[in-house]
PATI-695131 format. One record per residue: residue number from 1; x, y, z of N, C-alpha, C, O in turn. Coordinates in Angstrom, 1 decimal, always signed. Atoms other than C-alpha are relative to their C-alpha. Layout:
// PATI-695131
resi: NUM	n.px: X	n.py: Y	n.pz: Z	ca.px: X	ca.py: Y	ca.pz: Z	c.px: X	c.py: Y	c.pz: Z	o.px: X	o.py: Y	o.pz: Z;
...
END
This chain:
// PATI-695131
resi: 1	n.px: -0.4	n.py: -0.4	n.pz: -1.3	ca.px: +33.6	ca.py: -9.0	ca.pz: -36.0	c.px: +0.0	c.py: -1.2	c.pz: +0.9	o.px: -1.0	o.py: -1.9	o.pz: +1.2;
resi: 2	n.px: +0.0	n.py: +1.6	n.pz: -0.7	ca.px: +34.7	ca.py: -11.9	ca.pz: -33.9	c.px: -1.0	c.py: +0.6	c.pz: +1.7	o.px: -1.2	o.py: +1.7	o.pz: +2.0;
resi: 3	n.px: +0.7	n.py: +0.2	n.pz: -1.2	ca.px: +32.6	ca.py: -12.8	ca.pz: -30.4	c.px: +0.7	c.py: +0.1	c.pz: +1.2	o.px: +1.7	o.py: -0.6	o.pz: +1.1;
resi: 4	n.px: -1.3	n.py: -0.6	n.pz: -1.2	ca.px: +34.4	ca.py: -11.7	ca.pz: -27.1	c.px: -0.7	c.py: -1.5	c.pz: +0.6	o.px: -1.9	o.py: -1.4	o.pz: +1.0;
resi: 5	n.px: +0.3	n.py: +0.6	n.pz: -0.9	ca.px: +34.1	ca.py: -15.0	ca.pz: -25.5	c.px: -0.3	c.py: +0.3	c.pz: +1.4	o.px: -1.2	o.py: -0.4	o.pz: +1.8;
resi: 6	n.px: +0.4	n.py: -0.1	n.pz: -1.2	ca.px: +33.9	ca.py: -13.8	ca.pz: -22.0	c.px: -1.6	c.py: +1.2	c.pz: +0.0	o.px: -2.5	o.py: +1.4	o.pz: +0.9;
resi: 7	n.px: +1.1	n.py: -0.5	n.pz: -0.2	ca.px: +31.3	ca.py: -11.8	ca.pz: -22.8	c.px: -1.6	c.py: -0.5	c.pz: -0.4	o.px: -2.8	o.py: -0.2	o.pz: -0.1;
resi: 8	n.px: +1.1	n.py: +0.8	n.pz: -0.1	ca.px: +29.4	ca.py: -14.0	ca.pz: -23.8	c.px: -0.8	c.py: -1.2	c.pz: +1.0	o.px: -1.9	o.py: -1.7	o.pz: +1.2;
resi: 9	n.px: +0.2	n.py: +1.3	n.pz: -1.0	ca.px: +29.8	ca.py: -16.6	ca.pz: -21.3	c.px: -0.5	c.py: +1.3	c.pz: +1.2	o.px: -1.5	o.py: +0.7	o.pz: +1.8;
resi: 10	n.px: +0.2	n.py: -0.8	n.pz: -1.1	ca.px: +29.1	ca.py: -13.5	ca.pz: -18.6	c.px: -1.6	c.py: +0.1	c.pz: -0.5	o.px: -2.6	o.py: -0.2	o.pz: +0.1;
resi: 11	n.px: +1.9	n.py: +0.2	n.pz: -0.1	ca.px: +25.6	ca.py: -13.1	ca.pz: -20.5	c.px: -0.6	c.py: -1.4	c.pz: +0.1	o.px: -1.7	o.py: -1.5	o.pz: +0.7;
resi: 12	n.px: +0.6	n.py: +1.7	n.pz: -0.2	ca.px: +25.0	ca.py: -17.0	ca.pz: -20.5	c.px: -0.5	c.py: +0.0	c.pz: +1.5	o.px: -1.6	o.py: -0.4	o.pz: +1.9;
resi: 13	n.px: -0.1	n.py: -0.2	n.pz: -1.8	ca.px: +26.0	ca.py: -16.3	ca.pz: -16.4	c.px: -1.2	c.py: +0.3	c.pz: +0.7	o.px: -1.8	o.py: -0.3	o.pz: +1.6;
resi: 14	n.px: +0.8	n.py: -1.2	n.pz: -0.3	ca.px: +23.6	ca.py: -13.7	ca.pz: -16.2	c.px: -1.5	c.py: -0.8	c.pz: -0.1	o.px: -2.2	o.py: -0.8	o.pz: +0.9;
resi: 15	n.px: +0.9	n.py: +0.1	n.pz: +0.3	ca.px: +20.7	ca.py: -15.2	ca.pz: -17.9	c.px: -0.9	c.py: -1.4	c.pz: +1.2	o.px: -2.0	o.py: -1.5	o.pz: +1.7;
resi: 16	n.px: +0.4	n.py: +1.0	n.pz: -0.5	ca.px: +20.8	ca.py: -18.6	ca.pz: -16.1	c.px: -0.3	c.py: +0.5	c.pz: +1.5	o.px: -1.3	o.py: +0.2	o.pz: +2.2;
resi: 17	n.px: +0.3	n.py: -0.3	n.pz: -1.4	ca.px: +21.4	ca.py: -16.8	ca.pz: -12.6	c.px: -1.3	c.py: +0.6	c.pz: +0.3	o.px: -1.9	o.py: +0.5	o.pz: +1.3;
resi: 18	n.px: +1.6	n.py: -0.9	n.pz: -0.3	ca.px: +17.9	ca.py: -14.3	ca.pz: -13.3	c.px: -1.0	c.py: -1.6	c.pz: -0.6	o.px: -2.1	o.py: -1.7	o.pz: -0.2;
resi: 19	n.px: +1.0	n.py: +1.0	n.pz: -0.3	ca.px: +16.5	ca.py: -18.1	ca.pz: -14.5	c.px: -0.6	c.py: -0.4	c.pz: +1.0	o.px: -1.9	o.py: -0.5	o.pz: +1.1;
resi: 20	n.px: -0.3	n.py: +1.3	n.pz: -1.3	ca.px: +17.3	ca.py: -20.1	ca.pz: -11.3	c.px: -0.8	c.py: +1.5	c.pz: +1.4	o.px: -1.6	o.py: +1.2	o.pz: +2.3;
resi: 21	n.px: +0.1	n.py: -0.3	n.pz: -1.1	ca.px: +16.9	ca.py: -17.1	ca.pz: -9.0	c.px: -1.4	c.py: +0.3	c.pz: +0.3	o.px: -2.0	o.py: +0.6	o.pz: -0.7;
resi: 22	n.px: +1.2	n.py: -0.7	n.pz: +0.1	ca.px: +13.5	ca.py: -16.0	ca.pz: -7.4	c.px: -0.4	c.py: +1.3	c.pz: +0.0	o.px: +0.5	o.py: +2.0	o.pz: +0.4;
resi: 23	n.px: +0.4	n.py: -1.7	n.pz: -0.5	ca.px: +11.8	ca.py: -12.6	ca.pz: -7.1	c.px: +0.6	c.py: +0.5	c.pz: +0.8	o.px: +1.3	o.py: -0.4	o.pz: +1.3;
resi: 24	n.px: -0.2	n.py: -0.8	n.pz: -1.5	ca.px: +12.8	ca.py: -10.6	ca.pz: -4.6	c.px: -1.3	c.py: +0.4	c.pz: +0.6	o.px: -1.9	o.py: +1.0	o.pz: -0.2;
resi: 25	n.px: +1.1	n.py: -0.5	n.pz: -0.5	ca.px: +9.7	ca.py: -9.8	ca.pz: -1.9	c.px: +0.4	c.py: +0.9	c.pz: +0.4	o.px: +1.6	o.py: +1.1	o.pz: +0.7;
resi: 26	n.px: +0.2	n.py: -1.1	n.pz: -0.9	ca.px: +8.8	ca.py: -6.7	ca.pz: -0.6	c.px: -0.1	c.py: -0.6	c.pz: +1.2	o.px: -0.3	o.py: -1.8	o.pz: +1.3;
resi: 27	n.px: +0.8	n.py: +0.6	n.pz: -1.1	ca.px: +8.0	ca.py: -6.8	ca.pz: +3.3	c.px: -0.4	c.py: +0.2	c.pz: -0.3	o.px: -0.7	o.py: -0.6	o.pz: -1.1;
resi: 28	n.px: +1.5	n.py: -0.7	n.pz: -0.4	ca.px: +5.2	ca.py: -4.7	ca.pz: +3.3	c.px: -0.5	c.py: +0.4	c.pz: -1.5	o.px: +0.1	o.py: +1.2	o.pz: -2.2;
resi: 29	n.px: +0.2	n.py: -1.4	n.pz: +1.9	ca.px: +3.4	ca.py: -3.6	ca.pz: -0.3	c.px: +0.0	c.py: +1.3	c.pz: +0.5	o.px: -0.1	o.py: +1.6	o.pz: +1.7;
resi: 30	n.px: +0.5	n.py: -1.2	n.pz: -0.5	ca.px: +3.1	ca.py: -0.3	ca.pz: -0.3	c.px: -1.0	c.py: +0.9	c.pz: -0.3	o.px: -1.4	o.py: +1.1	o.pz: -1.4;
resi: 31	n.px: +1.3	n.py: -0.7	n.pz: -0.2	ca.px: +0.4	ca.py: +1.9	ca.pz: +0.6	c.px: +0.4	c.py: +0.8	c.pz: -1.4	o.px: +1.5	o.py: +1.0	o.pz: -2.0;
resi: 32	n.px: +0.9	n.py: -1.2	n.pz: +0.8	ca.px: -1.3	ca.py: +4.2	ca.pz: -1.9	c.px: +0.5	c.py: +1.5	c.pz: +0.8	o.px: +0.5	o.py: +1.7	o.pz: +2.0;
resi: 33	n.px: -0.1	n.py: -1.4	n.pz: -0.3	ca.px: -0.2	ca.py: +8.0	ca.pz: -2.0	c.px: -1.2	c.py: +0.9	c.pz: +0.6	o.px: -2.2	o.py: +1.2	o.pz: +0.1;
resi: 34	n.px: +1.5	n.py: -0.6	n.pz: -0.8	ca.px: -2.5	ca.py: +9.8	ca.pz: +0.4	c.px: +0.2	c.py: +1.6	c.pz: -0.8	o.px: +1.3	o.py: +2.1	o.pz: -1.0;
resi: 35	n.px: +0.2	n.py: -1.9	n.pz: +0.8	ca.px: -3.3	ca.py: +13.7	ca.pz: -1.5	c.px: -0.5	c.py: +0.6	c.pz: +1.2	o.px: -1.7	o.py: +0.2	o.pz: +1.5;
resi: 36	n.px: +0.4	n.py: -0.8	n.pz: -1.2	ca.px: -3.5	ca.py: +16.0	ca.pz: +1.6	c.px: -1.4	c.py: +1.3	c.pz: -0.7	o.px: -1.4	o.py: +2.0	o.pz: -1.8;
resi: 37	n.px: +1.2	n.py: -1.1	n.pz: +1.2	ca.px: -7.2	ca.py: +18.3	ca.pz: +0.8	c.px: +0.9	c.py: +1.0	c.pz: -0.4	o.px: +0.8	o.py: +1.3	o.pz: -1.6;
resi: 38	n.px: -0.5	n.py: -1.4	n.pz: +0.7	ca.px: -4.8	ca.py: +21.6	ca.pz: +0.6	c.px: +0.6	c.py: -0.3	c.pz: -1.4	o.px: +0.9	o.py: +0.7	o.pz: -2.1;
resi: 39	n.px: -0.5	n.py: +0.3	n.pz: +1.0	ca.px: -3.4	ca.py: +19.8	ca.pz: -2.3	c.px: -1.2	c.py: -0.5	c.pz: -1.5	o.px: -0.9	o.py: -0.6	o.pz: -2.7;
resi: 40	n.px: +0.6	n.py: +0.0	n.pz: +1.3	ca.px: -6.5	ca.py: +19.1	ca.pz: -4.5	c.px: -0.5	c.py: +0.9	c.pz: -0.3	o.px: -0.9	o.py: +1.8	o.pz: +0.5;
resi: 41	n.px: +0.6	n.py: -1.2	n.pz: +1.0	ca.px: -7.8	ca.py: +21.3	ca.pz: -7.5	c.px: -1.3	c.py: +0.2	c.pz: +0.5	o.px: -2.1	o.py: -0.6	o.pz: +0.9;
resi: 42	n.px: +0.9	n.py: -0.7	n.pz: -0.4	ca.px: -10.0	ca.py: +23.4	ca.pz: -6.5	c.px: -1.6	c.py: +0.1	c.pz: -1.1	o.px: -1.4	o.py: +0.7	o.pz: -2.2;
resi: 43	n.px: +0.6	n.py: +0.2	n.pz: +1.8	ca.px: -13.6	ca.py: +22.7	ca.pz: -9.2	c.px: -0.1	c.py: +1.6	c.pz: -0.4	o.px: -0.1	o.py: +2.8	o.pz: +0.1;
resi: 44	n.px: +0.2	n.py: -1.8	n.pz: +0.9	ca.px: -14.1	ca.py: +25.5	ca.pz: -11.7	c.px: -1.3	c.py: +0.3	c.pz: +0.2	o.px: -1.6	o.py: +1.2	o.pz: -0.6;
resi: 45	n.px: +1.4	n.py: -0.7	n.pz: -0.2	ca.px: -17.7	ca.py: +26.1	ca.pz: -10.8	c.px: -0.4	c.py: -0.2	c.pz: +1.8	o.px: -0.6	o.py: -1.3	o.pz: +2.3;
resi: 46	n.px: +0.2	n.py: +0.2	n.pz: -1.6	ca.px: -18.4	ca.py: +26.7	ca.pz: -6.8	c.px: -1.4	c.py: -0.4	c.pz: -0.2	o.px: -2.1	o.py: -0.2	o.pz: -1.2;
resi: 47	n.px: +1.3	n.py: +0.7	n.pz: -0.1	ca.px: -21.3	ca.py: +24.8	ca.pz: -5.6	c.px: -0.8	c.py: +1.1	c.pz: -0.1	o.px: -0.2	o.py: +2.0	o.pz: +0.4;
resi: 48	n.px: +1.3	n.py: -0.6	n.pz: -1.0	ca.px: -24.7	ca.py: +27.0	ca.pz: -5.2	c.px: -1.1	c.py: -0.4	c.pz: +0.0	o.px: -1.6	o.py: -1.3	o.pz: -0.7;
resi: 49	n.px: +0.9	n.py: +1.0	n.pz: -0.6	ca.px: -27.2	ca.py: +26.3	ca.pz: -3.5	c.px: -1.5	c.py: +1.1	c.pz: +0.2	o.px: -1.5	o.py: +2.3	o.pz: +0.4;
resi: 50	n.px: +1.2	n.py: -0.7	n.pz: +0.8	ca.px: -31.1	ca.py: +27.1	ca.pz: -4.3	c.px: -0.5	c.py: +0.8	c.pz: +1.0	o.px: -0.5	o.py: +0.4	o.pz: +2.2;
resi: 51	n.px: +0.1	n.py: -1.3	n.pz: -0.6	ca.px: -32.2	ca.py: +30.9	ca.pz: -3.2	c.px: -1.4	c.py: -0.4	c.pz: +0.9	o.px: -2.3	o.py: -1.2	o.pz: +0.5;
resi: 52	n.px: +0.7	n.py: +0.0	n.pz: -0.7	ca.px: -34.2	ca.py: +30.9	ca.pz: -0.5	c.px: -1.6	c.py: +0.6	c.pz: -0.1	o.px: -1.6	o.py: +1.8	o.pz: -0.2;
resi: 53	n.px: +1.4	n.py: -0.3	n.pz: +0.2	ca.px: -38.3	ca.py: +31.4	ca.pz: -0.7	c.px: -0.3	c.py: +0.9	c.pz: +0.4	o.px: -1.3	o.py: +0.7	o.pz: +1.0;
resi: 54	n.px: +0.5	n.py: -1.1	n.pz: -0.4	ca.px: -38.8	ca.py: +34.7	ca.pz: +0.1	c.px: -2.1	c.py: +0.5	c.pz: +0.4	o.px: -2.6	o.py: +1.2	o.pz: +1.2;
resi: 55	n.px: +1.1	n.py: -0.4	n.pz: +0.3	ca.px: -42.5	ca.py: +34.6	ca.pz: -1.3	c.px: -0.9	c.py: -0.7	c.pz: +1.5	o.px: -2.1	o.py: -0.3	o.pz: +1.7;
resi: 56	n.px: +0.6	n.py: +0.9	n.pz: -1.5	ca.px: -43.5	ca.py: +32.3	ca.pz: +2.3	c.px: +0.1	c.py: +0.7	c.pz: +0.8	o.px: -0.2	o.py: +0.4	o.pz: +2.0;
END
């Protein structure tokens, strides 16, 4: 199967232009996804809390 010259010289293009070029920056990083409380799981055992002393 012969070699498509242009397609090869376009990947040569390609490879040298992502050499030479730099990163691209972000401005700003970005923030962390905030989880609103109505949106977390609920635990599978409700707290309780120790029965009160009656015998005092």
């Amino acid at each position: 199967m012969p070699i498509d010259p242009y397609a090869a010289l376009n990947a040569m293009l390609r490879a040298e232009a992502a050499r030479v070029t730099p990163p691209a920056r972000k401005a700003q990083p970005a923030a962390p996804p905030t989880v609103p409380d109505a949106a977390v799981e609920p635990e599978s055992e409700p707290k309780r809390t120790a029965p009160a002393d009656s015998a005092a």
